[in-house]
C-alpha positions in Angstrom: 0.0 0.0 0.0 1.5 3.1 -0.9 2.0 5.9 2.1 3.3 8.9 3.0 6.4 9.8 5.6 6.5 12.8 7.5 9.7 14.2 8.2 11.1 17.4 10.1 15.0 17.3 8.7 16.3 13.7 8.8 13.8 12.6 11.4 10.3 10.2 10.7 7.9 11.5 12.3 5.3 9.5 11.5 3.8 7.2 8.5 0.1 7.5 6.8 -0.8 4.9 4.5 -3.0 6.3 1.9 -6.1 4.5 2.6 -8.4 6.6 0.7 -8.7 8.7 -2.8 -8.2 12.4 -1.3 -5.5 12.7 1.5 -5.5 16.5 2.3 -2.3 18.2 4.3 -2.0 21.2 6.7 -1.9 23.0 9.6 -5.6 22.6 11.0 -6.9 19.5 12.7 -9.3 18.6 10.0 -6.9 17.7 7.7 -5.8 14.2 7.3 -2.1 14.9 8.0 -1.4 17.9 10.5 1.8 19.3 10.6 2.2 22.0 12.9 4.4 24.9 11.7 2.8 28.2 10.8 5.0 28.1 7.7 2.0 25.5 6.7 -1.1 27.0 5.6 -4.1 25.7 7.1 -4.9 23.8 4.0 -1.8 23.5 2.3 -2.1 20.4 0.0 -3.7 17.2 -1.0 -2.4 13.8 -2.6 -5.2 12.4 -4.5 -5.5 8.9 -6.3 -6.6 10.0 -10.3 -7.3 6.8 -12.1 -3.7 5.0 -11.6 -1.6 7.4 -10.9 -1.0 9.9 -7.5 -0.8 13.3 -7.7 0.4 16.3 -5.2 -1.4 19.8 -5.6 -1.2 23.0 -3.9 -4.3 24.3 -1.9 -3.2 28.0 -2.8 -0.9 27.8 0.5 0.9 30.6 1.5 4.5 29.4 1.1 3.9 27.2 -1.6 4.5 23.3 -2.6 7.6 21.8 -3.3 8.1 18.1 -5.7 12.0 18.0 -5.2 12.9 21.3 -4.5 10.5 23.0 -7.2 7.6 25.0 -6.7 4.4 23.1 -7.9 0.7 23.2 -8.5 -0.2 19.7 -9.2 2.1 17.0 -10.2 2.3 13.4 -10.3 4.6 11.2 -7.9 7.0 8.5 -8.3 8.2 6.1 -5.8 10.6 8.5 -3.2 9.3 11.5 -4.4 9.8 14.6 -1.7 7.1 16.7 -1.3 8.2 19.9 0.5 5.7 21.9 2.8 7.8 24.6 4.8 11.4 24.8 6.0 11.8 21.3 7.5 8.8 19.3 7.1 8.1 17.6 4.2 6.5 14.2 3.1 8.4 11.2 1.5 5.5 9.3 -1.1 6.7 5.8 -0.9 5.1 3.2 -3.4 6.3 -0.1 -2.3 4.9 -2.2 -4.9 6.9 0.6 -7.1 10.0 0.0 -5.1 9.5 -4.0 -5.1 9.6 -4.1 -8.5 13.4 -2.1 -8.6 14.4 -4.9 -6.4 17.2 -7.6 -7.7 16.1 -10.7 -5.5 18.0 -13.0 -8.1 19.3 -13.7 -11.8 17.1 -12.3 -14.6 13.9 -14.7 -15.8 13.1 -14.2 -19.0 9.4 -13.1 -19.5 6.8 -14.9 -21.0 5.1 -12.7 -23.7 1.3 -13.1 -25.1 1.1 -12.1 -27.9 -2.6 -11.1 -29.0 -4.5 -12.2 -32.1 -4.2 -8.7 -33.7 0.0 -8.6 -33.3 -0.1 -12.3 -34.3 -1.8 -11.9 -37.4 0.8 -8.6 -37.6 3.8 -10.8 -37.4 2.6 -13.1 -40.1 1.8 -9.9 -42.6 5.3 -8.9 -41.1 6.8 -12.1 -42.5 5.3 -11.9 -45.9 5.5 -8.3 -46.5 1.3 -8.1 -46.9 -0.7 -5.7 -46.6 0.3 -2.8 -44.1 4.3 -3.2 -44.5 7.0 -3.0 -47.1 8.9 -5.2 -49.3 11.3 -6.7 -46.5 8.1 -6.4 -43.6 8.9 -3.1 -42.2 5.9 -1.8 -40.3 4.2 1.6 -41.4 4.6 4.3 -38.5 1.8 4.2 -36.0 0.0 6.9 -34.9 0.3 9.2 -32.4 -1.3 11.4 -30.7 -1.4 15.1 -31.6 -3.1 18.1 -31.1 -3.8 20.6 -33.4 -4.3 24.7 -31.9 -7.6 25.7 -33.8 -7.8 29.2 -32.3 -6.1 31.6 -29.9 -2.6 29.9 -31.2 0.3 31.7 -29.2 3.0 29.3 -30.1 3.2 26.9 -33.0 0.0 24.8 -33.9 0.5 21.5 -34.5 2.1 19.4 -31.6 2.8 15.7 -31.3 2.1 14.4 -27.9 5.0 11.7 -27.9 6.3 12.3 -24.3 4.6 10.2 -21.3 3.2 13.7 -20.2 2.0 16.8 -21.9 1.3 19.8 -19.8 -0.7 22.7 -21.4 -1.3 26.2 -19.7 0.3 30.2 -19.6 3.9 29.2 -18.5 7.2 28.8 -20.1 6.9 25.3 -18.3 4.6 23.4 -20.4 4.6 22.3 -23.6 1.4 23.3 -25.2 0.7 27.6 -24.0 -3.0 29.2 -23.9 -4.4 32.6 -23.9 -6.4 33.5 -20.9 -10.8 33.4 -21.4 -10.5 37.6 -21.5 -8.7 40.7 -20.9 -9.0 40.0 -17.3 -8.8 36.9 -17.3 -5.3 35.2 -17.2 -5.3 31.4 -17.8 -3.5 29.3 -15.4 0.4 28.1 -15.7 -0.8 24.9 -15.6 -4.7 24.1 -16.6 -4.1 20.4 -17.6 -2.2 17.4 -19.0 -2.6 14.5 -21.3 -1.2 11.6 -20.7 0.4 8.9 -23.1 -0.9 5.3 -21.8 -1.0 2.1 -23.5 -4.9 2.6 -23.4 -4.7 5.5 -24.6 -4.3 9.5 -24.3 -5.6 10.5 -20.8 -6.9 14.6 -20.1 -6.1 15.2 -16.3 -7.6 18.4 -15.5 -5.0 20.5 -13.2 -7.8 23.3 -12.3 -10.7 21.6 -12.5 -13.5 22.6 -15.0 -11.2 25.1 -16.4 -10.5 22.7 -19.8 -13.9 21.7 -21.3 -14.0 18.9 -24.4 -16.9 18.7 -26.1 -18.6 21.3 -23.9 -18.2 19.7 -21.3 -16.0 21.0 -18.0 -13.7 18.4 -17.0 -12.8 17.8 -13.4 -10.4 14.4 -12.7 -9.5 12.7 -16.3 -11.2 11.5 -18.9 -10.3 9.5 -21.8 -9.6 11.6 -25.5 -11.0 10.4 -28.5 -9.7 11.1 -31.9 -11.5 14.7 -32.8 -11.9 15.9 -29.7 -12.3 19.7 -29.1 -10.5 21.2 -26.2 -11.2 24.8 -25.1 -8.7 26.4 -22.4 -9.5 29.7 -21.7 -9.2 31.4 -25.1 -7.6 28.9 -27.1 -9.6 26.5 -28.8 -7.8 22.7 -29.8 -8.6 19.1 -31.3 -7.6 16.3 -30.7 -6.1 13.4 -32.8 -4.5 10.8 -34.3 -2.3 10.6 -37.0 1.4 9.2 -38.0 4.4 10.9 -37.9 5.1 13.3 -40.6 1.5 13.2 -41.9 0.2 16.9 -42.1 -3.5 15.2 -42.2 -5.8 14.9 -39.1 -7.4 11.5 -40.6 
């Protein structure tokens, strides 16, 4: 079960196992985890559980939230990630199934690989050079992911989303940058992410129900489909797939 440590310099002061979805952090006694300092803000953070994958975000504390010594406002965690709250105290995120699997107990095995019906009937079209590959059975590129700035570009406009994450929002941080919803209105340094999964591309909303697909305000994740339409404050993008070095959204 993974858990967090809470530490004041060098010294454990005392595990929580994260037992439920939402584990919220600060300086009040109605928080899950109370760490008294009045560097920490009453409500200074949260680790929440977002399909498979924990995350760290900032409550709008006073002092800010640290992931390894930089200033965050939501980010995912990794096994031994350190999540800084004020001068001293801070909480290690531990992932021991993570950490298990880093573990040598013995010589390499070699794994057993199952191989679908789909990538089996691949391999044989690989083999003859059918349909779908070339003359020696070299596969055509798949596609990827990309999305395509419709309106309100302030950057480039076509991007391929072939990292693991893609953060988009008014910051010379991310990858993908927005224009705010109006002259007042500035859009957020980070508003969301997409994320590259074997299922698929995943839209984790950073401020929730700022990014809307479809019309709809997204809070949590949800699953993109090829043609999407995202809108992020003023700027306007869709969603889709296609293979490197095609200029086409089909």
């Amino acid at each position: 079960m993974p858990k967090l440590v809470l530490k004041f310099n060098a010294a454990v002061i005392k595990e929580y196992p994260i037992k439920k979805p939402v584990v919220t952090v600060g300086r009040k006694p109605d928080n899950d985890i109370v760490v008294d300092n009045p560097a920490v803000s009453s409500h200074h953070c949260k680790i929440s559980l977002v399909g498979d994958a924990f995350y760290v975000e900032d409550l709008d504390s006073t002092n800010g939230t640290y992931l390894n010594d930089k200033r965050i406002v939501k980010a995912g965690l990794k096994n031994d990630d350190v999540v800084g709250l004020a001068t001293k105290h801070m909480l290690v995120f531990v992932d021991e199934k993570a950490a298990m699997a880093k573990k040598d107990d013995g010589p390499a095995i070699e794994p057993t690989i199952v191989v679908s019906p789909q990538r089996a009937a691949e391999i044989a079209e690989r083999a003859s050079g059918g349909p779908g590959f070339g003359p020696v059975g070299a596969p055509v590129a798949e596609k990827i992911g990309t999305i395509r700035v419709l309106k309100g570009v302030v950057d480039k406009v076509d991007f391929e989303l072939s990292a693991i994450s893609t953060y988009i929002g008014n910051s010379d941080r991310v990858q993908i940058r927005i224009k705010g919803g109006g002259f007042f209105s500035a859009a957020p340094e980070v508003a969301c992410s997409i994320h590259r999964r074997p299922e698929g591309y995943f839209l984790v909303a950073v401020k929730d129900g700022y990014p809307v697909v479809n019309g709809s305000k997204v809070s949590g994740q949800i699953q993109l489909k090829d043609g999407d339409i995202i809108e992020c404050g003023a700027t306007t993008m869709q969603f889709f797939m296609r293979r490197p070095g095609d200029n086409s959204s089909a």
